[in-house]
C-alpha positions in Angstrom: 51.7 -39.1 -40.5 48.4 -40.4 -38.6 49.7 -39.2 -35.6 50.6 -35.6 -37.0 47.6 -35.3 -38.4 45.3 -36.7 -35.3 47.8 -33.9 -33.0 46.8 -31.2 -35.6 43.1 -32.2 -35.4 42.5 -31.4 -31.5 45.2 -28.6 -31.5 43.4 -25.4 -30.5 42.4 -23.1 -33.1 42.5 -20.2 -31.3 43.8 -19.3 -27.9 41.4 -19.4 -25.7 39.2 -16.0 -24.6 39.8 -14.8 -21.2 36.8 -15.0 -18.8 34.5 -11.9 -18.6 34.3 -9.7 -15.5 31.4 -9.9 -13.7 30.5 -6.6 -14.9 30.8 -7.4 -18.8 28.6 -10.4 -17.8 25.5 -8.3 -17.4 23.0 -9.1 -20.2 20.4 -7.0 -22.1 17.9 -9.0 -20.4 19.7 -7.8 -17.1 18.8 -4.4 -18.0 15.2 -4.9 -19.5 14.5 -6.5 -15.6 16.6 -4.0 -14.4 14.6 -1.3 -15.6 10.9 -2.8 -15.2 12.1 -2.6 -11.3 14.1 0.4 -11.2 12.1 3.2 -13.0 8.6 2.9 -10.7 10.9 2.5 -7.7 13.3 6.3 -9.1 10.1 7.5 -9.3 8.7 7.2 -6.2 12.2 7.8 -4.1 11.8 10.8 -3.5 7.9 11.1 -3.0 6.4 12.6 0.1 5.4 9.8 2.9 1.6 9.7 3.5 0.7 10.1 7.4 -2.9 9.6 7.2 -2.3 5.9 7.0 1.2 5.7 8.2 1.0 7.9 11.3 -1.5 6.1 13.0 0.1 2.7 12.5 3.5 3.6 13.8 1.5 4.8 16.8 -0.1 1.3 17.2 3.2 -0.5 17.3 4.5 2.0 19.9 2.0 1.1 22.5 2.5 -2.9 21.1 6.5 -2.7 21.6 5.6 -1.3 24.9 2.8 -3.6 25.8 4.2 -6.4 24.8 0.6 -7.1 23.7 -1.6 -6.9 20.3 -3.7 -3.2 20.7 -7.0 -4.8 20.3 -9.0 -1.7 21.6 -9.3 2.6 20.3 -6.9 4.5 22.7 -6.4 7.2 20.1 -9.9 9.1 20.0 -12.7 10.3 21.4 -15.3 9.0 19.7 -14.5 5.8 19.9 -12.2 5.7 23.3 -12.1 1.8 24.9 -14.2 0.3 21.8 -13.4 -2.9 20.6 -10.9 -3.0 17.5 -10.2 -6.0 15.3 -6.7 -4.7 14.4 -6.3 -7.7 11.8 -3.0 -5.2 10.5 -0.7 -5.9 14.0 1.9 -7.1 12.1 2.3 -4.7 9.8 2.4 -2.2 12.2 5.4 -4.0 13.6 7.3 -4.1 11.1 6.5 -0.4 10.4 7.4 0.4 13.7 10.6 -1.8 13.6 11.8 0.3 10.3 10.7 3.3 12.0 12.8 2.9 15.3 15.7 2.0 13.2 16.5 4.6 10.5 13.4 7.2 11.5 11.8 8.4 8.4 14.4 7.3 5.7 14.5 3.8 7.5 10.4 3.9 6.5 11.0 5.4 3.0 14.0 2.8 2.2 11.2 -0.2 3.1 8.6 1.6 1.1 11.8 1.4 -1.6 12.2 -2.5 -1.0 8.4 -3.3 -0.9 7.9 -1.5 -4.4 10.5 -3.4 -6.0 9.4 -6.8 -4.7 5.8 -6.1 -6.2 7.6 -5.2 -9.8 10.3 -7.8 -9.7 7.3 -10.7 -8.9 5.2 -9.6 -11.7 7.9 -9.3 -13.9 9.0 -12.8 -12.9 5.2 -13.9 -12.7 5.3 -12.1 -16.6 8.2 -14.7 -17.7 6.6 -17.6 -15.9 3.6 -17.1 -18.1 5.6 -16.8 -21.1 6.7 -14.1 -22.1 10.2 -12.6 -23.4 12.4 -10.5 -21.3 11.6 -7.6 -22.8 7.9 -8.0 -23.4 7.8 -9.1 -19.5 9.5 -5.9 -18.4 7.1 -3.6 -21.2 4.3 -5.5 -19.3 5.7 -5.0 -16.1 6.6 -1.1 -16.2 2.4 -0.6 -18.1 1.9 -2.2 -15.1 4.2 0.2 -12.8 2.4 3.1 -14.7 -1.4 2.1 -13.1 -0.2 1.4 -9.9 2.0 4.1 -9.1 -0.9 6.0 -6.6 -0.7 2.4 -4.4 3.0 3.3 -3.8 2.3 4.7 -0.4 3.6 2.6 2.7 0.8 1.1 4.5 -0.3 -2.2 5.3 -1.7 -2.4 1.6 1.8 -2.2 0.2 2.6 -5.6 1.8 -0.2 -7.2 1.1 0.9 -6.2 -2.7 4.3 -7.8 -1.8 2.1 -10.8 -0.9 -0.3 -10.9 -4.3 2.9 -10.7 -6.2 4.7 -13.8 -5.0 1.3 -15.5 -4.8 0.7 -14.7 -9.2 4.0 -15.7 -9.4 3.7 -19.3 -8.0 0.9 -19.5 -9.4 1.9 -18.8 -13.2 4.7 -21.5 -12.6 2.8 -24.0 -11.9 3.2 -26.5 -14.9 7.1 -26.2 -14.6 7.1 -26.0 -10.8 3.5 -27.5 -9.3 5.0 -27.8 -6.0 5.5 -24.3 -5.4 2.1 -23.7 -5.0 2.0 -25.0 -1.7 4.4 -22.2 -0.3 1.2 -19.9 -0.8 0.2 -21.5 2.2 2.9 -19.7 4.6 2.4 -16.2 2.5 -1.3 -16.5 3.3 -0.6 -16.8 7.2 1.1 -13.9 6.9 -1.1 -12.0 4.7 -3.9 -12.8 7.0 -2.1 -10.8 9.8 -0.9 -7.3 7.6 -3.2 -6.6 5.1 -7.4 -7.4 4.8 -6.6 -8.5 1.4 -5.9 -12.1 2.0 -8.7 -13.1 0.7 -7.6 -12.7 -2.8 -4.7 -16.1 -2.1 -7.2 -18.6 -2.5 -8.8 -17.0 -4.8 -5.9 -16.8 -7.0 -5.5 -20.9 -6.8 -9.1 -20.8 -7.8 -9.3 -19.1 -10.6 -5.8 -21.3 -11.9 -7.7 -24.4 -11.2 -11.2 -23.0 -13.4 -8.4 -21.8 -15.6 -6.6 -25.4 -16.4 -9.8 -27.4 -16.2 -11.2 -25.4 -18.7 -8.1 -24.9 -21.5 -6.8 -28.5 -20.6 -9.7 -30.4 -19.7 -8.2 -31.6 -16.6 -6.6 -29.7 -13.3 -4.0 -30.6 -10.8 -6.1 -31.7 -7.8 -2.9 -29.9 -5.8 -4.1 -26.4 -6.7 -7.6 -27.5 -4.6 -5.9 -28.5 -2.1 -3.4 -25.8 -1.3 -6.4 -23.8 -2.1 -8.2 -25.1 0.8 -5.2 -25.0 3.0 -5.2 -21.3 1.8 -8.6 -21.3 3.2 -7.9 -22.7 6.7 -4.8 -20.7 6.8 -6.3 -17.0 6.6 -7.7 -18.0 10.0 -4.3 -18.3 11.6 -4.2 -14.8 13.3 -5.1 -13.5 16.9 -8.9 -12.9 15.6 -9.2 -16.5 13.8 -12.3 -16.8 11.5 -13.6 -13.1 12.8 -10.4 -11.6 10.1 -13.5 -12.2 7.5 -15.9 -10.4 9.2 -13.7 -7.6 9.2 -13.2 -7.3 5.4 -16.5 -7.9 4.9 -17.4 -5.1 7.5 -15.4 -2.5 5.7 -16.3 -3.4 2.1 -19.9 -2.4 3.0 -19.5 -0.2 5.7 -21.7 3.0 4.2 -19.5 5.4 6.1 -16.2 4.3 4.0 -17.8 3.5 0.9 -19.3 7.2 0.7 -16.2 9.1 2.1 -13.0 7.2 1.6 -12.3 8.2 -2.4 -10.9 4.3 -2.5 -13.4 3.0 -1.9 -15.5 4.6 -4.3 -15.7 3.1 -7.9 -13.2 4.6 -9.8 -13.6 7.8 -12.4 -11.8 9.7 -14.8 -11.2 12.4 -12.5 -8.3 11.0 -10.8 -5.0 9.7 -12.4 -5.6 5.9 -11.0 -9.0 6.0 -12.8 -7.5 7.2 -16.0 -4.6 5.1 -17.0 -7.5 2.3 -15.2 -9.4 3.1 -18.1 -7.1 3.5 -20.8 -5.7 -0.1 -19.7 -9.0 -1.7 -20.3 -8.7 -0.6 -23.9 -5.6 -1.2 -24.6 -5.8 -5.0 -23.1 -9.3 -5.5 -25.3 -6.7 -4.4 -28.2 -4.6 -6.3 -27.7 -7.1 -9.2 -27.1 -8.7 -8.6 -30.6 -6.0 -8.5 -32.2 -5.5 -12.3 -31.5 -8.9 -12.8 -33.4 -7.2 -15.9 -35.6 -6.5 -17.5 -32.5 -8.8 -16.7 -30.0 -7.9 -17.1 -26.2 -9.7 -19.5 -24.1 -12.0 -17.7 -22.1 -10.7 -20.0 -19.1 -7.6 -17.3 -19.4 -9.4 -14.7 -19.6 -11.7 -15.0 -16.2 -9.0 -13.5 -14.2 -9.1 -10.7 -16.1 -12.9 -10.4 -15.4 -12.9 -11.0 -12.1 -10.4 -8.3 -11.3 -12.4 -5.8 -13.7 -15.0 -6.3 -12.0 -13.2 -5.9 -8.5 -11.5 -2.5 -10.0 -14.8 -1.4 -11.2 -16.1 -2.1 -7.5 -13.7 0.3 -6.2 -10.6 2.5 -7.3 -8.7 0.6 -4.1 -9.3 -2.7 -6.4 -7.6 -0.8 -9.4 -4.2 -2.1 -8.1 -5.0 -5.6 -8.2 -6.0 -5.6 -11.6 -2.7 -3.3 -12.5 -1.0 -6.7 -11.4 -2.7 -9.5 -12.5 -3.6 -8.1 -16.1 -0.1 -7.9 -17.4 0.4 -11.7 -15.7 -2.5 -12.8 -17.8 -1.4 -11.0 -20.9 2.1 -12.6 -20.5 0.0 -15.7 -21.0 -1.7 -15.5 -23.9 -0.8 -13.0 -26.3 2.9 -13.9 -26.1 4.9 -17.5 -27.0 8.6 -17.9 -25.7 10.4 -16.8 -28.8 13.8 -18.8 -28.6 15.1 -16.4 -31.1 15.0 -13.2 -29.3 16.2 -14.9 -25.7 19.9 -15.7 -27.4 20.1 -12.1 -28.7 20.9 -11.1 -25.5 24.3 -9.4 -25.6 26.8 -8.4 -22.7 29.0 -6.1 -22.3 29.9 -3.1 -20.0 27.2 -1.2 -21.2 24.8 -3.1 -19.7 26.5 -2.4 -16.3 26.6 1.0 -16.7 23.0 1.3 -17.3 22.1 -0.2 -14.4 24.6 1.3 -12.3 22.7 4.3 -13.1 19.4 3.3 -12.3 21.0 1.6 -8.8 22.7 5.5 -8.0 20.0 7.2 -9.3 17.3 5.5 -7.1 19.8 5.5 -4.0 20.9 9.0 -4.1 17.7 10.8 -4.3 16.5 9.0 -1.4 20.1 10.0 0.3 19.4 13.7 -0.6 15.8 14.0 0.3 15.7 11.4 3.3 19.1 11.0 4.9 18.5 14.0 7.2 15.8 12.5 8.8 17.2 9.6 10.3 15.1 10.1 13.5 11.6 10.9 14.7 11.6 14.7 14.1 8.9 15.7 11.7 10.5 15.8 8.4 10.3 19.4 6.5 10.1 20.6 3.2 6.4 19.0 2.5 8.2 15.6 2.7 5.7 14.3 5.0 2.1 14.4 3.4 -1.5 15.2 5.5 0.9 16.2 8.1 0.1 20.0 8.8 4.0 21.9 9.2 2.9 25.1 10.7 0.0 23.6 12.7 1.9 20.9 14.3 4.4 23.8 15.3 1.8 26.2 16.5 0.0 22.9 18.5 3.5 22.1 20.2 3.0 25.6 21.5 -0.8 26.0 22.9 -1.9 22.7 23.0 -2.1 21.4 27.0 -2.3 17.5 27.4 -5.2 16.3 28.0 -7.0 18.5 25.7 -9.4 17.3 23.2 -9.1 18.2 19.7 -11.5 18.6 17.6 -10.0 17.6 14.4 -10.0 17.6 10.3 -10.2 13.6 9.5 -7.5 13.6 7.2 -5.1 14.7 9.9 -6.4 12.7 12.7 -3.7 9.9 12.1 -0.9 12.3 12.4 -2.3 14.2 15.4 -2.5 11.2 17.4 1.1 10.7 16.7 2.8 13.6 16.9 0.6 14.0 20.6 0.2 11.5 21.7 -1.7 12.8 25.3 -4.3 14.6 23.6 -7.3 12.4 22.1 -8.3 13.6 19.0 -11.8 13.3 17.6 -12.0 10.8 14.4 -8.5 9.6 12.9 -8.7 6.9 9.9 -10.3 4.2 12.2 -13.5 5.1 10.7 -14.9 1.7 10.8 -14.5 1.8 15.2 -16.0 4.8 15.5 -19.9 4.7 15.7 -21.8 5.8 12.4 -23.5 8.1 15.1 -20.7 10.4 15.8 -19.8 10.2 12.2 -22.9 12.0 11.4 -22.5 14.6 13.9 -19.2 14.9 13.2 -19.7 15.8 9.5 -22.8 18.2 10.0 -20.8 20.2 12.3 -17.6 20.0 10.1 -20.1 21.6 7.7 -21.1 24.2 10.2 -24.8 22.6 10.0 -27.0 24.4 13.1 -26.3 23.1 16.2 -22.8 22.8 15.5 -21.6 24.5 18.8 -24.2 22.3 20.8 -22.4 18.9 19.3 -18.7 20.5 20.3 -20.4 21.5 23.6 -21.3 18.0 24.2 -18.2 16.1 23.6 -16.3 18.8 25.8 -13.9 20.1 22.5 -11.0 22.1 23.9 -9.0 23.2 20.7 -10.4 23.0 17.1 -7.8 22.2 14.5 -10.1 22.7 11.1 -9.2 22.0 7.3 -9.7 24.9 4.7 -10.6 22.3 2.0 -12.5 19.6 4.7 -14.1 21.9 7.0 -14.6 25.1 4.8 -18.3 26.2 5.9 -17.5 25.9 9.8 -14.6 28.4 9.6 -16.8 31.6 9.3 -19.1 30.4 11.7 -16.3 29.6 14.1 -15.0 33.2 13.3 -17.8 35.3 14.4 -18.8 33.0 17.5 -17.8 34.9 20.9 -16.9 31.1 22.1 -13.9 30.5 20.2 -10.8 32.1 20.2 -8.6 32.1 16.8 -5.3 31.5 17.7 -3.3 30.6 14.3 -4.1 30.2 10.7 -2.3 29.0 7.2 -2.7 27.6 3.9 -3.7 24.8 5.1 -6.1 25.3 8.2 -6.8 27.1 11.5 -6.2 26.6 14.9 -9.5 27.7 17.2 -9.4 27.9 21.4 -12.6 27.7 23.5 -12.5 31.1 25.3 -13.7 29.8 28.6 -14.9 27.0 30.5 -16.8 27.0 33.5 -14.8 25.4 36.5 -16.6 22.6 37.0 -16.4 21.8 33.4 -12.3 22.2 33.9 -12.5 19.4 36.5 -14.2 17.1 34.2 -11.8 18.2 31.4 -8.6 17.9 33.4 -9.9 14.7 35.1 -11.1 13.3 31.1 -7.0 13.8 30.6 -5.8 12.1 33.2 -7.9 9.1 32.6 -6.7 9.0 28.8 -3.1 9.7 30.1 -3.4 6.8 32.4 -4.7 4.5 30.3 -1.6 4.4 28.1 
């Protein structure tokens, strides 16, 4: 009777369930990540590419696969012909380049795909670290998304996003995981060679260090010293310690910081500078509505030293889009254990993301797949790139000639022509503050425009209704330039006629550019 009764005991209840397929594994919490990812990067899938960054990088990584060499000097205007150039962003340019050569333009809008979802899925993951639930960590992550959806464009910035976002992310796990900090070490070697913001890795360990000495009374003596080994390792690059002078040099350069919009502090007349602004309210909110337990304001110095960096410029706007949600992960929100085991699975789940995956992937299919190779995309895909212009340029323009150019389209010029210098391109920190001056006052048709474009032995005029408005009428009515097309966008002007001798110098001007690439 024992025995019966011990059998019956440890007899199965209930047959046993079968095993779920891996689709019916998918959680809620898969889709809540899912989604923080997934929506930004749907968004932007089928956005335009920007050439007036872009452009001018994939023609630096040309001449570098050609070369076999880092470009360390201007070969692309005028202006600035031969000068010295501290191109601290070779790599990215590479790898640009690289993505470029092997899917044309949809090989450069599928990285600008991966590069967006790395930023989202690191500060979501940065979000948890901190302490946050799924859910709130994704809600954090997509406000997030939301103010940093005009840094979406693929340029050297966009990796050193990539770079931020892993670096937060060690960083907030460093009381589970403290040996992970030193991997910031590696990131910051390559930070320091694709984006001038690699500044910001050591000062991330920093402000964690202020941050636990001041909420715990004591600080892991590792984050000082992978801090300083961040220190020593933004100086492994071709350029060593002169990378700082760089950032420093374009962070006060009066040129950029008066006509670059970026650089400018930010306002509520662009989108950036309003969901900027509307963030800073709602995080104070959300800040005051922890008034019972107040946060320890060693939490809360990231968040003023990035407000102050975003108030510093509308470019610094994106950083604080990142490490605000991070910090609000932090301290507005415990680990409820109840809400992580509600958490359901099912096929439901899967088909949700499904969705989002074959959403994202066919409208870059649609929009992108055509343009596999190095023909200039149509349909106002490509951005700052002038369609009709480049068309009519293909037509009249001789090589050798020099163009006297709207800024904004300087980067794509010297791409799509490559053996005709251009005037300024969006190297504005190599070209002299001289010929920036006398470049703008005879954009603005100032008197003595024709003199300047006499003196720097202009050939073709390519001018911007919306940059250079004032010197259209003037270049109308003066018997020295020829119109030779017009659009929307801009005009295409021809110098009627050159003496001979000035046609030596011109032709003999070309062939020394043409030679020296």
């Amino acid at each position: 009777m024992a025995g019966t009764r011990s059998a019956i005991a440890h007899a199965p209840t209930s047959a046993p369930r079968p095993r779920a397929s891996g689709l019916a594994r998918i959680r809620l919490s898969h889709v809540w990540a899912a989604t923080a990812v997934l929506i930004p990067v749907l968004v932007i899938a089928g956005w335009p590419l920007a050439a007036i960054d872009l452009a001018y990088h994939l023609r630096a990584g040309d001449i570098m696969f050609d070369t076999h060499a880092i470009l360390r000097t201007d070969v692309f205007t005028a202006a600035a012909f031969g000068r010295p150039w501290l191109n601290q962003q070779w790599l990215a340019q590479i790898v640009l380049t690289t993505a470029f050569r092997l899917g044309g333009w949809f090989g450069l809008v599928a990285l600008r795909a991966f590069l967006v979802a790395l930023v989202l899925t690191f500060v979501f993951l940065a979000c948890r670290a901190a302490g946050a639930a799924t859910k709130r960590a994704a809600l954090l992550t997509l406000a997030g998304g939301v103010v940093l959806t005009a840094s979406f464009k693929l340029r050297p910035q966009l990796f050193g996003m990539v770079c931020f976002a892993v670096t937060a992310w060690l960083v907030a796990r460093r009381r589970t995981h403290p040996e992970g900090v030193w991997l910031v070490i590696p990131i910051t070697v390559l930070w320091a060679n694709l984006h001038g913001s690699f500044f910001l890795a050591p000062l991330l360990l920093g402000l964690a260090w202020v941050e636990d000495r001041w909420t715990r009374g004591r600080a892991s003596p590792t984050l000082l010293l992978a801090g300083l080994g961040g220190l020593l390792a933004t100086m492994v690059n071709p350029y060593g310690y002169r990378v700082w002078s760089y950032v420093v040099g374009l962070a006060t350069n009066p040129v950029i910081r008066t006509s670059i919009a970026e650089w400018r502090p930010p306002t509520i007349e662009t989108f950036t500078g309003i969901v900027f602004f509307l963030s800073i309210v709602v995080v104070a909110a959300l800040l005051i509505a922890r008034v019972r337990r107040p946060v320890p304001w060693g939490s809360l110095l990231p968040l003023v030293v990035f407000l102050a960096i975003a108030l510093a410029a509308l470019r610094g706007v994106w950083w604080w889009a990142m490490i605000a949600p991070i910090v609000l992960a932090g301290v507005l929100f415990d680990r409820p254990a109840a809400i992580e085991r509600r958490d359901p699975a099912g096929p439901l789940n899967a088909a949700i993301v499904g969705v989002l995956v074959s959403a994202t992937i066919g409208i870059m299919m649609i929009q992108w797949v055509p343009y596999t190779g190095p023909a200039m995309p149509d349909g106002g895909r490509l951005s700052f790139a002038p369609a009709g212009i480049t068309r009519e340029l293909h037509r009249v323009l001789r090589p050798g000639e020099l163009v006297f150019n709207a800024q904004k389209w300087g980067s794509w010029l010297e791409f799509e022509f490559p053996r005709n210098p251009v005037m300024v391109d969006s190297l504005i920190e190599v070209i002299p503050s001289s010929v920036w001056r006398n470049y703008y006052a005879a954009s603005n048709g100032v008197e003595g425009w024709q003199a300047t474009l006499d003196a720097w032995d202009v050939d073709v005029a390519v001018l911007a209704r919306d940059q250079q408005g004032p010197l259209i009428p003037k270049m109308r009515a003066d018997p020295g330039w020829r119109l030779v097309y017009e659009d929307a966008e801009g005009l295409i002007f021809r110098r009627v006629s050159t003496s001979a001798g000035a046609e030596a110098v011109e032709l003999a001007g070309g062939a020394l550019f043409r030679s020296s690439r």
